[in-house]
C-alpha positions in Angstrom: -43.9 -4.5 -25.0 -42.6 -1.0 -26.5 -40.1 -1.2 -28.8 -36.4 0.2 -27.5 -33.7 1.5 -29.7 -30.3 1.2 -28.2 -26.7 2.4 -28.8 -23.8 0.6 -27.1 -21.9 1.8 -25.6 -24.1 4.5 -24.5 -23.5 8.2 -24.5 -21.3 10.7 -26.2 -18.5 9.1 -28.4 -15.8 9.8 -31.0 -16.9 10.0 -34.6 -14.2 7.7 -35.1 -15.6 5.0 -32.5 -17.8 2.4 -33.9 -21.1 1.8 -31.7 -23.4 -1.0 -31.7 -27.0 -0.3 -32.7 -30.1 -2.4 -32.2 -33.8 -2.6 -31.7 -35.5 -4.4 -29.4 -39.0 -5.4 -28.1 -40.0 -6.5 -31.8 -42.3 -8.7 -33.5 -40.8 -12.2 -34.8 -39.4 -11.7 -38.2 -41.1 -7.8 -38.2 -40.1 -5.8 -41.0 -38.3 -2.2 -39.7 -36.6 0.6 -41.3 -33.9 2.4 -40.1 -33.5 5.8 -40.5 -30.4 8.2 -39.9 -30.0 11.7 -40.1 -27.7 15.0 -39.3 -27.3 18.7 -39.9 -24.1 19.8 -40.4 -22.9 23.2 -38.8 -24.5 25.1 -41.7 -27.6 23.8 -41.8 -27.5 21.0 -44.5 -29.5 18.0 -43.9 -27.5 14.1 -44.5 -29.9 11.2 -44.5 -29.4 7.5 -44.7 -32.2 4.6 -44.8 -32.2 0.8 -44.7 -34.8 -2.1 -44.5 -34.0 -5.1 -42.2 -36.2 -7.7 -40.5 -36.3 -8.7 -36.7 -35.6 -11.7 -35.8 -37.4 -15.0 -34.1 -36.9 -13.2 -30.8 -38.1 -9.7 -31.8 -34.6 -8.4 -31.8 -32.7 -6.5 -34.8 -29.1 -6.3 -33.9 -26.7 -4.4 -36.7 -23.7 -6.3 -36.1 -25.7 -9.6 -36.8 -28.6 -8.6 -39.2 -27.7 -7.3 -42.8 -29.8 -4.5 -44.4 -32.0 -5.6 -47.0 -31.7 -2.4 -49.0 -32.1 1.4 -49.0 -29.0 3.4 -48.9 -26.5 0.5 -48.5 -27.4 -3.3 -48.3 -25.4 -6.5 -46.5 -23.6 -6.6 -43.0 -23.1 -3.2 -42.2 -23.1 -2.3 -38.2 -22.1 1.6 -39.5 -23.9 2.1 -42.5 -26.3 4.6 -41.4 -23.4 6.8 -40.7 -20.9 6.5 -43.5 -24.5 6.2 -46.2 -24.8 9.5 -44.8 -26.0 11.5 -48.2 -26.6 15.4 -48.3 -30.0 16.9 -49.6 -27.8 19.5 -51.4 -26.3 18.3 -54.4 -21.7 19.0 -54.3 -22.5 19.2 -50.7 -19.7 17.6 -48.5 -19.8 16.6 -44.7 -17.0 19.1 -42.5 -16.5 19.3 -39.0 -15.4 23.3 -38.3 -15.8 23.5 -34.8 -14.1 20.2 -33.2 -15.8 21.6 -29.4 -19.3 20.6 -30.4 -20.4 17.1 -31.6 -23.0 15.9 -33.8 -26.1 14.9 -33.2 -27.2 11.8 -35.3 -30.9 11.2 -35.5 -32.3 7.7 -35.2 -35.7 6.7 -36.3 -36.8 3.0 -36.1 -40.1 2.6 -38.2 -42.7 -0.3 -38.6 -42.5 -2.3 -42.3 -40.5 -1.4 -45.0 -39.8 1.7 -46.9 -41.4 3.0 -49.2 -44.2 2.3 -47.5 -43.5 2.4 -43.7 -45.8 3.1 -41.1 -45.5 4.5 -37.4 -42.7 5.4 -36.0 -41.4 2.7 -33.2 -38.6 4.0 -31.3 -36.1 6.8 -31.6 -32.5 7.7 -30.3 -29.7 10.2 -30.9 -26.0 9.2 -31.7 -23.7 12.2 -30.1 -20.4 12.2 -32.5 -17.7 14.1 -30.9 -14.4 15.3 -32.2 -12.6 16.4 -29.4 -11.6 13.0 -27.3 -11.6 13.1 -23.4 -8.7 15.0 -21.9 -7.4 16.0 -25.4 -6.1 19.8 -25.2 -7.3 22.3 -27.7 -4.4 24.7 -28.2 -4.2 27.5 -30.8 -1.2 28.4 -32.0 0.1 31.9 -33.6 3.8 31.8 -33.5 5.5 34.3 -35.6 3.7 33.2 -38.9 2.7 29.8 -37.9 -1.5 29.5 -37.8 -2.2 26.5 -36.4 -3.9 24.5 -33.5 -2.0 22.5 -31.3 -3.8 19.1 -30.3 -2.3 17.2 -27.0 -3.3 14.0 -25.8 -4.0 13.1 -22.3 -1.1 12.2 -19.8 2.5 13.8 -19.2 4.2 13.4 -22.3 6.1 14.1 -24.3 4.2 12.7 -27.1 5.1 11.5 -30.9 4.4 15.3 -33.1 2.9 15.0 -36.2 1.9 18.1 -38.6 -1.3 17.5 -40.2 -2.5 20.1 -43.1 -6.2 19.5 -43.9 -9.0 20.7 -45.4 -10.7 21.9 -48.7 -9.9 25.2 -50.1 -8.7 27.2 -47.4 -8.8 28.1 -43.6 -8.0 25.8 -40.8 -10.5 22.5 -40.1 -9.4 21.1 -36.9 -11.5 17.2 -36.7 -8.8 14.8 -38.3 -5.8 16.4 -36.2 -8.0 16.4 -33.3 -9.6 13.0 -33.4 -5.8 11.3 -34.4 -4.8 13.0 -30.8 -7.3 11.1 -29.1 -5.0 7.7 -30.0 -1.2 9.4 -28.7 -0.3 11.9 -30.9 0.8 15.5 -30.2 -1.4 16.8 -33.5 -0.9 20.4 -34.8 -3.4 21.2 -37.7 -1.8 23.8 -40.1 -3.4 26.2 -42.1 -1.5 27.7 -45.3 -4.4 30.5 -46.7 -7.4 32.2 -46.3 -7.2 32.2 -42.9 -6.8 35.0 -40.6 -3.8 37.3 -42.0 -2.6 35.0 -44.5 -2.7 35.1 -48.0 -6.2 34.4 -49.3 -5.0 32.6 -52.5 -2.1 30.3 -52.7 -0.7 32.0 -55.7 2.6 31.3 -54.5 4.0 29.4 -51.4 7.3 29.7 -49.2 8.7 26.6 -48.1 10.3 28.8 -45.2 6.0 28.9 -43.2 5.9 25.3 -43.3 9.7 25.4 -41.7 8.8 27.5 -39.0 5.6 24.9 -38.4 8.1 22.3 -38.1 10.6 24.2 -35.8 7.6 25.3 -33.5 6.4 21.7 -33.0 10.1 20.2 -32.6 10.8 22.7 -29.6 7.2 22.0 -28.1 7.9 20.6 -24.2 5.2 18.0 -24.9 6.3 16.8 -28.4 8.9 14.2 -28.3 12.3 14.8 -30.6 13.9 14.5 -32.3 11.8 14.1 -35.4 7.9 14.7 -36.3 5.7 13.0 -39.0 3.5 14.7 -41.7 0.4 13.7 -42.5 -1.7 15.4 -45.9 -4.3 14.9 -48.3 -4.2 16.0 -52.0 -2.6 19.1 -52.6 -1.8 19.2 -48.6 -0.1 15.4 -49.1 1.9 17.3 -52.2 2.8 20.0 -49.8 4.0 17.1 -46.9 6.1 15.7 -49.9 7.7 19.1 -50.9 8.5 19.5 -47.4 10.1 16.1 -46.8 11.6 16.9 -49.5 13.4 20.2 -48.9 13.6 20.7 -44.7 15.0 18.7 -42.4 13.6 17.6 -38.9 10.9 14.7 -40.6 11.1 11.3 -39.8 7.8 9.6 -41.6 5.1 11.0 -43.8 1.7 9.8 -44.8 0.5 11.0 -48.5 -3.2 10.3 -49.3 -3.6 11.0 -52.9 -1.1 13.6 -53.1 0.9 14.4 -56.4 4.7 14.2 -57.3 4.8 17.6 -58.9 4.1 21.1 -57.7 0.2 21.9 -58.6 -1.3 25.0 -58.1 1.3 27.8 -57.7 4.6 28.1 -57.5 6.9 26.9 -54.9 9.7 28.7 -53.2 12.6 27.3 -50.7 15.8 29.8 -50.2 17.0 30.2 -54.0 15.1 27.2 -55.5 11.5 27.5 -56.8 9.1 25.0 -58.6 7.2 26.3 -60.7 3.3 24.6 -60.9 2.8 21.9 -63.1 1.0 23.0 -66.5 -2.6 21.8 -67.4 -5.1 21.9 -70.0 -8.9 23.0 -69.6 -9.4 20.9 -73.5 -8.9 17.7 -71.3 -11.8 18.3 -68.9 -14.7 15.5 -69.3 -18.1 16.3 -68.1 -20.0 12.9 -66.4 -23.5 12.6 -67.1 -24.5 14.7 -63.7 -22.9 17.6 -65.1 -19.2 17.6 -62.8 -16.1 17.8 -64.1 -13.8 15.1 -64.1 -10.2 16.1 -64.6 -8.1 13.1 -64.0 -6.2 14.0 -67.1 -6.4 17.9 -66.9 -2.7 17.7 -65.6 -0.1 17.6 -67.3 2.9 14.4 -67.7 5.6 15.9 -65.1 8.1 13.8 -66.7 7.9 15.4 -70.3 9.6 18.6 -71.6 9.2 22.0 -69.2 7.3 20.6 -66.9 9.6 18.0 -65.5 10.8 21.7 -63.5 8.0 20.9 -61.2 8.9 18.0 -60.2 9.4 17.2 -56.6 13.1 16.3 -55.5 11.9 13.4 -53.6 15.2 12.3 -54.0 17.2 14.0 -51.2 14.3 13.0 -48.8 15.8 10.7 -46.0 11.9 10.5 -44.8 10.0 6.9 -44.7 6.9 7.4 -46.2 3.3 5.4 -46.6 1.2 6.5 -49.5 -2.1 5.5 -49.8 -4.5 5.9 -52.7 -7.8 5.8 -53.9 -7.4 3.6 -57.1 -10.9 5.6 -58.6 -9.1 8.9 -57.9 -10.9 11.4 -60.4 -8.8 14.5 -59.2 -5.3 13.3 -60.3 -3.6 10.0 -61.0 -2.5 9.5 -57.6 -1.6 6.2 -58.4 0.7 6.6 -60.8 2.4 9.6 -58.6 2.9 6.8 -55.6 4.8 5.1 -57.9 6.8 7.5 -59.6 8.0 8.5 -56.2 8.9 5.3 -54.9 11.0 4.7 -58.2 12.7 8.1 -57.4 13.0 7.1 -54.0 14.9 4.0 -55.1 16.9 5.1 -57.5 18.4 7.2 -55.5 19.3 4.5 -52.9 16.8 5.3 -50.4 14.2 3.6 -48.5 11.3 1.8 -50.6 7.7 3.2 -49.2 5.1 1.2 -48.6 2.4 2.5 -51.2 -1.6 0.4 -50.3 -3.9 0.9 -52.9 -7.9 0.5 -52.5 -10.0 -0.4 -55.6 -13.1 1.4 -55.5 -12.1 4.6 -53.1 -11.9 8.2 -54.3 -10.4 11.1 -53.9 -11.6 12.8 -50.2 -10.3 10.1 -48.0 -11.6 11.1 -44.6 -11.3 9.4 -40.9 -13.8 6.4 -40.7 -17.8 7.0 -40.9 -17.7 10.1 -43.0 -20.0 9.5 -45.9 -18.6 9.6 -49.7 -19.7 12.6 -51.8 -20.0 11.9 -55.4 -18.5 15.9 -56.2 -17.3 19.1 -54.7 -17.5 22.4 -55.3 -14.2 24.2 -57.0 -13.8 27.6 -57.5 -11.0 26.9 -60.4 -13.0 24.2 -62.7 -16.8 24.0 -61.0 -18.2 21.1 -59.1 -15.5 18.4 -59.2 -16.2 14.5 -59.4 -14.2 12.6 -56.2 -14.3 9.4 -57.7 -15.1 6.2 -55.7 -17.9 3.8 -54.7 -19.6 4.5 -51.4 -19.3 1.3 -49.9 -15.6 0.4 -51.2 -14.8 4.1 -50.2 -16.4 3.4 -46.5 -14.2 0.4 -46.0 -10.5 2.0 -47.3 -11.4 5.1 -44.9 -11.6 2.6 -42.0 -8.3 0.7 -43.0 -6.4 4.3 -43.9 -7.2 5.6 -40.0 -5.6 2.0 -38.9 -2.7 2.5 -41.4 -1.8 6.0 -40.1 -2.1 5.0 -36.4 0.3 2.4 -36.7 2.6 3.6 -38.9 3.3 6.8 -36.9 3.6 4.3 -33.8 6.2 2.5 -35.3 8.3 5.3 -37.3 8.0 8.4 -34.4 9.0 5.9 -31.4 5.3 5.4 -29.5 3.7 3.0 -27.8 0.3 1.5 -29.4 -3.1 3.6 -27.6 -6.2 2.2 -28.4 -9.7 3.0 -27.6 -11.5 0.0 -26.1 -15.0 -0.2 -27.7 -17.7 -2.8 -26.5 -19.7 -4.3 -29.2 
């Protein structure tokens, strides 16, 4: 009997849905490798490997067998996604166009690499990020660039602002995929997109305003108060404008900062100006990226305390969540200093969940870990993290987001049944 590599369920799914993988038609205890791999919309191959062994019934099941080595080892069902590692060194996976899926490449082979023979049986894993009967709306409203993601069904639905991405433009997958579970999603971008500004030299608060006003008076987006949802110097961003406009009920911060980085802030008369830095302070790892964890500056010392966020006045109830081997900024340390802030000031404690071992780029679940990015300001950067540990704190962040905007924005819990 020909061996028969399966994915259950079967067809097309969301890159956020686990699937169950398996070989069958095997030799008793036979040693296979798995292979996985996937080009990204620019061409860039990500490949992933490991060595298991059938067993007494000729069957290698994922959810039951763990990998003996290769890119990942132990009880992994989704390893051979989120081991994912790029051929091109600084090379991180994006999604650009949510309308076309992925194709992930699966090879089962016969005995163990290095050495592995003939090929045994082959499949492909289509990853979508645009869920069934999710709507794909762009939006250009006065200044407002955006695209507008609405869920299946009648609505109104729970509105939440998501700003995303790496340097510029607009990427589109996590605002899309976190529609697929309820949410009226608009993706924001804030420059080098379209007409505006190419650098962020300097930001009005007032954009970010009209983003808020155009989602609150949305037919399909249930009042009478959004969420905000932001990574890095987009989390900063969702904190400046809990901060400073009104119309926010609950924000999410992954690994954002509790000062203004970057270029200065403006809101009606007030502005922040960006929080100072020093080049001396970069550390260069032994792969050549820069580390610059302690580039920034204390916020809470001397001139610089002006860039401080006024978390203060927020009546927002946030969730911060941080990657505890965060090489970009202390993020931790900025949770903190805004819930102290927060408190002092007699307002709501947030719930701040911390995850040894992740990094910096916390993505939706199954996107693999790059060890460092490209920057145009300091060179490649060093994300921090552990591939494994950062695997595991992406799946729990996209379970922390869900049901925290459930509960805060007034929804009912969706879920995705998944057979496994």
């Amino acid at each position: 009997m020909s061996a028969t590599l399966s994915v259950d369920p079967a067809g097309p799914r969301g890159w956020d849905e686990p699937v169950r993988i398996a070989v069958r038609g095997l030799a008793p205890g036979q040693p296979v490798t798995l292979r996985a791999s996937l080009r990204d919309e620019k061409g860039a191959r990500f490949r992933a490997h490991a060595r298991y062994r059938a067993d007494a019934g000729g069957e290698l099941d994922l959810a039951r067998a763990p990998a003996l080595g290769g890119s990942f080892a132990g009880l992994e069902p989704m390893g051979l996604l989120w081991a994912l590692e790029a051929e091109r060194p600084s090379w991180r996976l994006l999604k650009r166009d949510v309308r076309t899926p992925f194709a992930v490449e699966l090879e089962a082979l016969d005995g163990h690499e290095p050495d592995a023979g003939r090929p045994l049986a082959r499949a492909v894993l289509e990853r979508r990020f645009l869920p069934p009967g999710v709507r794909r709306v762009p939006v250009r409203a006065g200044r407002v660039r955006a695209t507008l993601f609405l869920p299946p069904g009648r609505g109104p639905f729970p509105g939440i602002i998501d700003i995303y991405g790496v340097g510029g433009g607009l990427l589109e997958y996590r605002a899309s995929l976190l529609a697929g579970h309820g949410f009226a999603v608009m993706a924001v971008a804030y420059y080098d997109f379209e007409d505006l500004p190419k650098v962020p030299n300097t930001l009005e608060m007032e954009y970010f305003e009209e983003a808020v006003c155009y989602l609150l008076q949305h037919p399909q987006v249930k009042g009478p108060r959004i969420g905000l949802l932001g990574i890095s110097k987009r989390g900063e961003l969702c904190l400046s404008m809990a901060s400073f406009l009104k119309g926010i009920t609950a924000a999410v911060i992954i690994n954002g900062s509790v000062a203004n980085v970057g270029g200065t802030l403006h809101y009606k008369d007030e502005t922040l100006p960006p929080l100072g830095f020093s080049r001396d302070r970069i550390k260069v790892t032994k792969d050549g990226f820069a580390d610059i964890v302690d580039v920034l500056n204390n916020p809470l010392e001397g001139h610089d305390q002006k860039s401080f966020i006024p978390v203060e006045r927020s009546n927002t109830t946030f969730l911060f969540l941080v990657g505890q081997d965060d090489r970009n900024w202390k993020s931790e340390f900025c949770a903190h200093e805004a819930s102290k802030r927060l408190q002092a000031h007699g307002k709501e404690k947030p719930q701040i969940i911390c995850y040894p071992g992740a990094g910096h780029y916390i993505e939706p679940p199954y996107f693999p870990w790059s060890k460092a990015v490209p920057n145009d300001a300091f060179g490649s950067l060093v994300v921090g993290g552990e591939p494994k540990a950062h695997a595991m704190a992406q799946q729990d962040v996209w379970k922390q987001i869900q049901t925290f905007f459930h509960k805060h924005l007034g929804s009912e819990k969706r879920t995705m049944p998944v057979k496994l």
